[in-house]
BAKOL-214256 format. One line per 4 residues: number of its first residue (from 1); their letters; for each residue x, y, z of C-alpha. Coordinates in steps of 0.25 Angstrom, whole numbers, padded with zeros to 4 digits. Layout:
<sites>
NUM = a = X,Y,Z  ... .
</sites>
This chain:
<sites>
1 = xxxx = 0003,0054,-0056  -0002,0050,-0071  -0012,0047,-0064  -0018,0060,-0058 .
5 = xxxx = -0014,0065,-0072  -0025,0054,-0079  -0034,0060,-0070  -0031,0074,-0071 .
9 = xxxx = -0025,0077,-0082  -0038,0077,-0091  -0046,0086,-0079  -0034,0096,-0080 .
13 = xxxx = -0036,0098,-0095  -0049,0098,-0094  -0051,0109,-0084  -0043,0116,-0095 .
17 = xxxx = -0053,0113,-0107  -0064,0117,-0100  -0059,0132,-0094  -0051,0134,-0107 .
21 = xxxx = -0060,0133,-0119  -0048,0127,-0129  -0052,0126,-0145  -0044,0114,-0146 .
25 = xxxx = -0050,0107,-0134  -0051,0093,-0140  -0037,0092,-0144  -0034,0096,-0131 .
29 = xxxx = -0045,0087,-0125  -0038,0076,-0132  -0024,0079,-0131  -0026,0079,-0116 .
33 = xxxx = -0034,0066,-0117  -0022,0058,-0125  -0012,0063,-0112  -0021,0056,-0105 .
37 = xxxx = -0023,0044,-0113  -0007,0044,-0112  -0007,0045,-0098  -0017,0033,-0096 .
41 = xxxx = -0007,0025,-0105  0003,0028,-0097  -0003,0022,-0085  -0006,0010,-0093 .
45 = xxxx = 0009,0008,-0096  0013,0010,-0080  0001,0001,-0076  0004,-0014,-0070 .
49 = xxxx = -0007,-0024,-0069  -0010,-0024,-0054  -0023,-0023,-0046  -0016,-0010,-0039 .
53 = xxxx = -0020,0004,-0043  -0007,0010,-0048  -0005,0024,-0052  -0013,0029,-0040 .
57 = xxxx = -0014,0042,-0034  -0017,0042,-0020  -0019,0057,-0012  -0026,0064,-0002 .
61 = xxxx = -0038,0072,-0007  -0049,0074,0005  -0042,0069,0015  -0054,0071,0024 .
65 = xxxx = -0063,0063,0018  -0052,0051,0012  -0051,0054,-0002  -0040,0053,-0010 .
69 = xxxx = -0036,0056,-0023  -0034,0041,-0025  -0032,0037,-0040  -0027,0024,-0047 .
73 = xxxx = -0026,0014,-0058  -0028,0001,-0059  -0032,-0010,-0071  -0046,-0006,-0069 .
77 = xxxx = -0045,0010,-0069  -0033,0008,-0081  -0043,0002,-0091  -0054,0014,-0089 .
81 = xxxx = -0043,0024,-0088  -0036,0019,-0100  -0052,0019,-0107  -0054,0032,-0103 .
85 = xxxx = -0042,0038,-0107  -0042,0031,-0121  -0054,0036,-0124  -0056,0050,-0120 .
89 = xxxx = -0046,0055,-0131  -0053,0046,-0141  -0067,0052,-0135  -0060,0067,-0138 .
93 = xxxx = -0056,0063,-0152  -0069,0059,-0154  -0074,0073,-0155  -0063,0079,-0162 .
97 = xxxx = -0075,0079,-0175  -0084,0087,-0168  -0085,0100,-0164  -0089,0099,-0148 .
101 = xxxx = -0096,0114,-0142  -0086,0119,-0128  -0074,0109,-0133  -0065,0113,-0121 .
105 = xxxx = -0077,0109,-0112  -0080,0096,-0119  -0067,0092,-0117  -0064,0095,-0106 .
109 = xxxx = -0075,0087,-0101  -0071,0076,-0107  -0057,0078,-0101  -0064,0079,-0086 .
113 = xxxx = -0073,0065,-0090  -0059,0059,-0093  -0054,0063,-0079  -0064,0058,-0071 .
117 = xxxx = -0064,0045,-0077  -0050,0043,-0076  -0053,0048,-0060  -0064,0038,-0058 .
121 = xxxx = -0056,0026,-0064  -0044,0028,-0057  -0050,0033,-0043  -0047,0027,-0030 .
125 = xxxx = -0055,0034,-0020  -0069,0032,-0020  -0072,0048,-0018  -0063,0051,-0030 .
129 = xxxx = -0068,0040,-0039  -0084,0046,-0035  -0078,0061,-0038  -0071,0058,-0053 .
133 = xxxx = -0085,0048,-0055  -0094,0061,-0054  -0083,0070,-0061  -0085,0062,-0072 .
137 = xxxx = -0100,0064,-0073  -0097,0081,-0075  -0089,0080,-0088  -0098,0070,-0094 .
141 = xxxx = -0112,0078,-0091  -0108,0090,-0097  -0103,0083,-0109  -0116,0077,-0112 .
145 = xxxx = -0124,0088,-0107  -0116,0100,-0115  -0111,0091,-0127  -0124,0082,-0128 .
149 = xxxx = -0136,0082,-0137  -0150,0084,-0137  -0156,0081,-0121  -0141,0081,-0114 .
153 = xxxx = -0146,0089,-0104  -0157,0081,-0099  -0150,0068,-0102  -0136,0072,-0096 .
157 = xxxx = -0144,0076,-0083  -0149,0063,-0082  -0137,0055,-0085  -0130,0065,-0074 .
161 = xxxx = -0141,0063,-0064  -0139,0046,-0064  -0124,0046,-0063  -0124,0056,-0053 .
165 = xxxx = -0134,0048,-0045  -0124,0035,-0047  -0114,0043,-0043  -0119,0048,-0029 .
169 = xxxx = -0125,0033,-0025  -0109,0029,-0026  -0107,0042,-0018  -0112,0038,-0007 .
173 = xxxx = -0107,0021,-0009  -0093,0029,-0008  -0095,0036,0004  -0102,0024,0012 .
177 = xxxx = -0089,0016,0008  -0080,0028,0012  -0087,0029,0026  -0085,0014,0027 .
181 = xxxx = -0070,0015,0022  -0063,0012,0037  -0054,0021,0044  -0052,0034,0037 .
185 = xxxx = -0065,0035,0028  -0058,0034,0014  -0062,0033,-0002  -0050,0026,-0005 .
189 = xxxx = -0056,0014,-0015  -0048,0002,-0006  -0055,0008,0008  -0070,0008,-0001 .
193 = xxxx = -0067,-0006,-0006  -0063,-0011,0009  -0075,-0003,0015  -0087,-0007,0003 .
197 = xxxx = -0082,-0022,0007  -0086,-0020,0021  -0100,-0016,0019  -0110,-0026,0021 .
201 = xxxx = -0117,-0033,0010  -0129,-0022,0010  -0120,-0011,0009  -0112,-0015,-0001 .
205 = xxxx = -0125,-0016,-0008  -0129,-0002,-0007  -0115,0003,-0012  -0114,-0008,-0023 .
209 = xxxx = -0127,0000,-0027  -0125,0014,-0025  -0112,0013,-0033  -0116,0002,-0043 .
213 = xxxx = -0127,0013,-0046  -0116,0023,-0049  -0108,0014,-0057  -0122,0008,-0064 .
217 = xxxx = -0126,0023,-0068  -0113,0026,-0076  -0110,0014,-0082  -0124,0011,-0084 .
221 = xxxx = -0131,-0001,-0080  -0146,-0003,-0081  -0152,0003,-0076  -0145,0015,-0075 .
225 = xxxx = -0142,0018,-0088  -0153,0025,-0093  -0144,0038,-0093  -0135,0032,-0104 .
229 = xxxx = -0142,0030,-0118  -0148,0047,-0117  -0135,0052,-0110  -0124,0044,-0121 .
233 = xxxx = -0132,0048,-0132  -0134,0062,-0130  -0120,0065,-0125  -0109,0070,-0136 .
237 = xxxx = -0102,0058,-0142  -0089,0060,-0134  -0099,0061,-0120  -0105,0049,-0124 .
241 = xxxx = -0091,0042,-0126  -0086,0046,-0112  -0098,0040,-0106  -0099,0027,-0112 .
245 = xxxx = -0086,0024,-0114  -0079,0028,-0103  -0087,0035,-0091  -0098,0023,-0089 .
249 = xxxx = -0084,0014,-0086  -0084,0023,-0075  -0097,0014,-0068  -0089,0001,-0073 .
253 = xxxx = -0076,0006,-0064  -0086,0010,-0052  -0092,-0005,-0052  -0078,-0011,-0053 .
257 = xxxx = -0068,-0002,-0044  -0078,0004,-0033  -0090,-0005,-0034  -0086,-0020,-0032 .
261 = xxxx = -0075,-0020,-0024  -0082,-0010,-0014  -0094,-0019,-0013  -0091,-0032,-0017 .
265 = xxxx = -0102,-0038,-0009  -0113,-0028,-0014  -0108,-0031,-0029  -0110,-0046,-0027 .
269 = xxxx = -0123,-0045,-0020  -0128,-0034,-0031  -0119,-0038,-0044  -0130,-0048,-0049 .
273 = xxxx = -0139,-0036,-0048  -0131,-0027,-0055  -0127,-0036,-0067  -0142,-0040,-0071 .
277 = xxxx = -0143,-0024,-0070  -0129,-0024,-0080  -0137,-0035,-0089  -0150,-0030,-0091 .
281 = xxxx = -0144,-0016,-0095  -0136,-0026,-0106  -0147,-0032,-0111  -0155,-0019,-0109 .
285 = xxxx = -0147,-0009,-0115  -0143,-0017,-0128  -0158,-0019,-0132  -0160,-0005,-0131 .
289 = xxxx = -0147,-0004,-0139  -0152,-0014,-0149  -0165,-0004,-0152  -0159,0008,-0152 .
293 = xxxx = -0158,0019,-0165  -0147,0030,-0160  -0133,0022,-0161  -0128,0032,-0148 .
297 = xxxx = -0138,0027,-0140  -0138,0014,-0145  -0122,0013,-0140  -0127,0020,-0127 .
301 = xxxx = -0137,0008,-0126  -0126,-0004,-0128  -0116,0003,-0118  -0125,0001,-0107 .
305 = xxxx = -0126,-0015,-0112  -0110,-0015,-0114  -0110,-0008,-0100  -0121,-0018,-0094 .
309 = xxxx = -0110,-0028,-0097  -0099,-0024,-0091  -0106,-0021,-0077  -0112,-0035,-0077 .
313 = xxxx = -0098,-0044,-0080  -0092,-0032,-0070  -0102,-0035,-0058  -0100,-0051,-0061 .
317 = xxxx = -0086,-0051,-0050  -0079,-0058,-0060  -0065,-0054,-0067  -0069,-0056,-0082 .
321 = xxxx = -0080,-0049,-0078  -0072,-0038,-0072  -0063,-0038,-0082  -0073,-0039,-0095 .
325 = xxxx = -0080,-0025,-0088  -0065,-0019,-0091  -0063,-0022,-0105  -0078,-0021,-0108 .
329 = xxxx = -0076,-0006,-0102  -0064,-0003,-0112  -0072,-0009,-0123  -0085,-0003,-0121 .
333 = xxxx = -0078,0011,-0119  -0070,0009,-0132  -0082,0003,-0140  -0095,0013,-0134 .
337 = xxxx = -0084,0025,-0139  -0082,0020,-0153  -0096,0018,-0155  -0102,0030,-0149 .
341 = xxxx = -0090,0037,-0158  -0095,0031,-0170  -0110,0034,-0168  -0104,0049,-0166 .
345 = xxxx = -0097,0048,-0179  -0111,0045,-0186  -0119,0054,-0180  -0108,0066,-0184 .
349 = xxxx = -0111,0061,-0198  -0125,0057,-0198  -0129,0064,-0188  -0138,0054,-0184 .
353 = xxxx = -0136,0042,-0173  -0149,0035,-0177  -0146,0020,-0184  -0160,0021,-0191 .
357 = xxxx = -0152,0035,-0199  -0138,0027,-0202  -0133,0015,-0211  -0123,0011,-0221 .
361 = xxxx = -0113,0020,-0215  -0102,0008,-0216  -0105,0011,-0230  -0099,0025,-0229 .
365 = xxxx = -0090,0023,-0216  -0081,0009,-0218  -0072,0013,-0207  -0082,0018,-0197 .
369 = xxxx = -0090,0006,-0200  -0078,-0003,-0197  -0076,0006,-0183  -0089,0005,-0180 .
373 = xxxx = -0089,-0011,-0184  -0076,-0014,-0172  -0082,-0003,-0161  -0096,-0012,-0163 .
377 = xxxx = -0091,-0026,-0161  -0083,-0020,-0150  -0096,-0016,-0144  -0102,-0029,-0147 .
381 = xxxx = -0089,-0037,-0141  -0085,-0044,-0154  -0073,-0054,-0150  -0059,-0046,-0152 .
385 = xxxx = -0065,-0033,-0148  -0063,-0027,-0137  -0080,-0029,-0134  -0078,-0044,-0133 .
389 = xxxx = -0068,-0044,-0123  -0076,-0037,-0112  -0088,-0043,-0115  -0084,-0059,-0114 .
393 = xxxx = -0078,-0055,-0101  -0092,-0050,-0096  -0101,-0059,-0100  -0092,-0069,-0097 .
397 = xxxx = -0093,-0064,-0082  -0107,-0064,-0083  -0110,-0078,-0088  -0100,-0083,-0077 .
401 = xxxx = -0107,-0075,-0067  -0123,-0079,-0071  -0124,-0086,-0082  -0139,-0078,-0088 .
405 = xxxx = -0133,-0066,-0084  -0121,-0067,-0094  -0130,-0073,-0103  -0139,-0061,-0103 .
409 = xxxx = -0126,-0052,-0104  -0122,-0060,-0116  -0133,-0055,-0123  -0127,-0041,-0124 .
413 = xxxx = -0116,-0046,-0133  -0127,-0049,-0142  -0137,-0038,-0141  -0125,-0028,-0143 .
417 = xxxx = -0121,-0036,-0157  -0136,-0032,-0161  -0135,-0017,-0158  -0122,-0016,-0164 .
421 = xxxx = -0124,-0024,-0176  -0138,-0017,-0177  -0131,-0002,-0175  -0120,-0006,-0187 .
425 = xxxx = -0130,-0011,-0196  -0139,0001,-0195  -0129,0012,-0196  -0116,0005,-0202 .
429 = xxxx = -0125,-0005,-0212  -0133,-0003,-0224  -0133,0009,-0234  -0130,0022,-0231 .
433 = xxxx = -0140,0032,-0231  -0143,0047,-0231  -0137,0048,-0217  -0125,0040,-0219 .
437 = xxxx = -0121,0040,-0233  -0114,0052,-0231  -0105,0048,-0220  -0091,0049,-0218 .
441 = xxxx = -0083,0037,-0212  -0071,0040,-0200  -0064,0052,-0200  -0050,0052,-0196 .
445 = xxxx = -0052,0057,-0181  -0064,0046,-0179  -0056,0034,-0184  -0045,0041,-0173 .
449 = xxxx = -0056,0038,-0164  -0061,0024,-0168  -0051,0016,-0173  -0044,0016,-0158 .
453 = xxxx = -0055,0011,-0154  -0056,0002,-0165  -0041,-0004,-0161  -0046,-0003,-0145 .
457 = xxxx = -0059,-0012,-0148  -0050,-0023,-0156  -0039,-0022,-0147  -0047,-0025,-0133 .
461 = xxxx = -0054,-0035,-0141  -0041,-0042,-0145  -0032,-0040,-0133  -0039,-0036,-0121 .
465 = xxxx = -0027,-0042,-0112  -0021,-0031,-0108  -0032,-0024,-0104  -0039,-0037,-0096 .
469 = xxxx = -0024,-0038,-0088  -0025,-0022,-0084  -0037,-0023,-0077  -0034,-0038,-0071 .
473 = xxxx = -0028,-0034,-0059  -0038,-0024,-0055  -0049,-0031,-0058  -0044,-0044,-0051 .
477 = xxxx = -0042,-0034,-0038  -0056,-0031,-0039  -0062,-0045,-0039  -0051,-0050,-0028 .
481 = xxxx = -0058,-0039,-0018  -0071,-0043,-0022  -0068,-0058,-0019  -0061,-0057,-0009 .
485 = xxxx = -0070,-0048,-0002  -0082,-0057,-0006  -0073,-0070,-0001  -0072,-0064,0013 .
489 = xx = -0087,-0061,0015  -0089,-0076,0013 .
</sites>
């Protein structure tokens, strides 16, 4: 049961901001979304470290057509639930300086994203995992498009168009398994695994690449991203938050719990492919970053090279690998938030986001100089953040799985140094000027916001144990069924 209330409880109240048009909508927004932040907490006190799904809820829905309502949690969903639920409330927070137009709507939208998030990482049905997949796509559109700036409309259509096209290509991979699934056709995930494995060779190509293209779209991977830089830096700040850090995890998961175990073939005849693909949108997207005068897009640009990382180590089969794409997630999710929080924070003051126009504002801000200090050398996986940890185990993965490959992924520890480096001398360094002499440092509700996540960075960074042995058992499930399978092939 708390469970189905994770999922639901955020859609209930939500149906409830957007028919009732309440003047205190945020604090309800957030009250509802520290309920469920509780709730997540609680299952992370039941939870024991096994490869099974526990908490799972397993009922008829079309009986027809084999579709259950079929949810679980296991090491793998628990992290990105627990991200997902940390952050919203902190995401909510974050607009409680501004003055948002329809603030029922806007949070209830926000609310409904948070639903289907929690759905796609806790689905065990493929049809159901495909439904709350595109359910999460409404909420976020008409966030950017009503809340966004100059151009949404144009942007957000083309950033709709490309998922949605992702989406429908893993579509039809979900039905071909289903009518391959023996016996009585079925979506259930152990049926799709069982069928995806007895495709040939060829067949497990296409599917690896009609839902790879899915996956690639979201999270994104070169080249697919071009919808990313436009759409993250229009959106409001608190759309852009939900899309970098939590909603492209949502391609990560996919490659993890419905791509390679599915095909396990087609990802070894095709994961060499897709890794050069993941390692030129790392070296390609952090040149971009390095050039780049607005600090919003700038951040838009690294996220593709931090996501280009962890698709590589992921596609590599191996368990660090596996496991470095976990923490990385958490890590990037906390990080990409902060920073795009911080950038938010200038621009209120400034009302600018070009570098060129800022400087000297550690002059004027100590304490947001500091934030912004730990938030960039998590970005840049400094050792004893929480940046580091992800990143050794990923490039670690890589140099063991080709040698130039990891080297050439290597390269994005230091590029991202440069951009960093380059951003905080440009808009932290220096005098202050006609812009930023007048600016005020942290306000009391934005260091409630960024010292958590100050404490979150050091803490991962220090000890990631804990998290590591939560996803262990799942992760070591996956790779068992990948070997074995492969094992028995030869």
């Amino acid at each position: 049961m708390i469970l189905s209330f994770l999922i639901f409880w955020p859609l209930f109240v939500s149906i409830i901001l957007l028919v009732v048009r309440f003047k205190n909508a945020k604090e309800l927004a957030l009250g509802a979304s520290i309920i469920e932040l509780a709730a997540s907490l609680f299952i992370v006190s039941q939870f024991t470290k096994t490869a099974e799904p526990q908490f799972v809820v397993n009922v008829p829905w079309i009986t027809s057509l084999g579709i259950n309502f079929n949810v679980g949690i296991d090491g793998i969903s628990l992290l990105l639930v627990l991200l997902t639920t940390v952050l919203v409330p902190f995401i909510i927070l974050s607009s409680f300086g501004s003055a948002e137009k329809r603030p029922s709507s806007f949070y209830g939208l926000i609310l409904m994203m948070q639903m289907a998030l929690v759905g796609v990482f806790t689905a065990r049905d493929g049809f159901l995992f495909y439904l709350f997949w595109e359910m999460a796509l409404i909420p976020i559109y008409f966030i950017c498009l009503i809340w966004g700036g100059e151009g949404s409309g144009k942007i957000t259509l083309k950033f709709f168009i490309y998922t949605l096209t992702g989406s429908l290509f893993m579509l039809v991979a979900l039905v071909y398994l289903y009518l391959q699934t023996s016996g009585t056709h079925t979506f259930e995930i152990g049926a799709l695994y069982e069928a995806g494995r007895l495709l040939s060779v060829s067949e497990q190509s296409i599917i690896f690449w009609a839902m790879f293209l899915a996956f690639a779209i979201k999270m994104p991977v070169f080249p697919f991203h071009t919808w990313q830089p436009d759409t993250y830096t229009v959106s409001p700040v608190q759309g852009t938050m939900l899309l970098s850090a939590i909603m492209l995890k949502m391609g990560i998961y996919g490659v993890i719990r419905w791509l390679i175990p599915v095909v396990p073939l087609g990802t070894q005849e095709w994961g060499n492919v897709a890794i050069i693909l993941s390692v030129i949108g790392i070296i390609y997207a952090s040149c971009i970053a390095i050039v780049q005068n607005d600090f919003k897009r700038l951040v838009a640009y690294s996220s593709i090279a931090h996501v280009g990382l962890i698709s590589a180590g992921l596609l590599t089969l191996s368990k660090i690998g596996m496991q470095g794409a976990m923490i990385q997630m958490l890590s990037h999710g906390i990080t990409v938030f902060a920073m795009f929080y911080i950038i938010e924070i200038i621009f209120q003051r400034t009302k600018t986001r070009s570098l060129a126009q800022l400087g000297g504002i550690r002059n004027v801000a100590p304490v947001l100089s500091s934030v912004f200090i730990v938030v960039m050398l998590g970005s840049v996986a400094l050792p004893l953040t929480s940046g580091f940890v992800g990143e050794f185990l990923l490039i670690n993965s890589l140099v063991q799985y080709q040698i130039v490959i990891g080297s050439v992924a290597g390269i994005t520890i230091i590029l991202g140094a440069v951009y960093m480096l380059r951003t905080f001398q440009k808009a932290m360094s220096g005098e202050t000027n006609k812009v930023t002499s007048g600016f005020i440092d942290l306000t009391t509700q934005e260091k409630l916001v960024l010292f958590p996540m100050v404490v979150l960075i050091i803490a991962i960074g220090v000890y990631p144990t804990p998290l590591l042995d939560i996803s262990e058992a799942a992760v070591n499930n996956i790779l068992v069924i990948v070997s074995d399978f492969s094992a028995s092939v030869k």
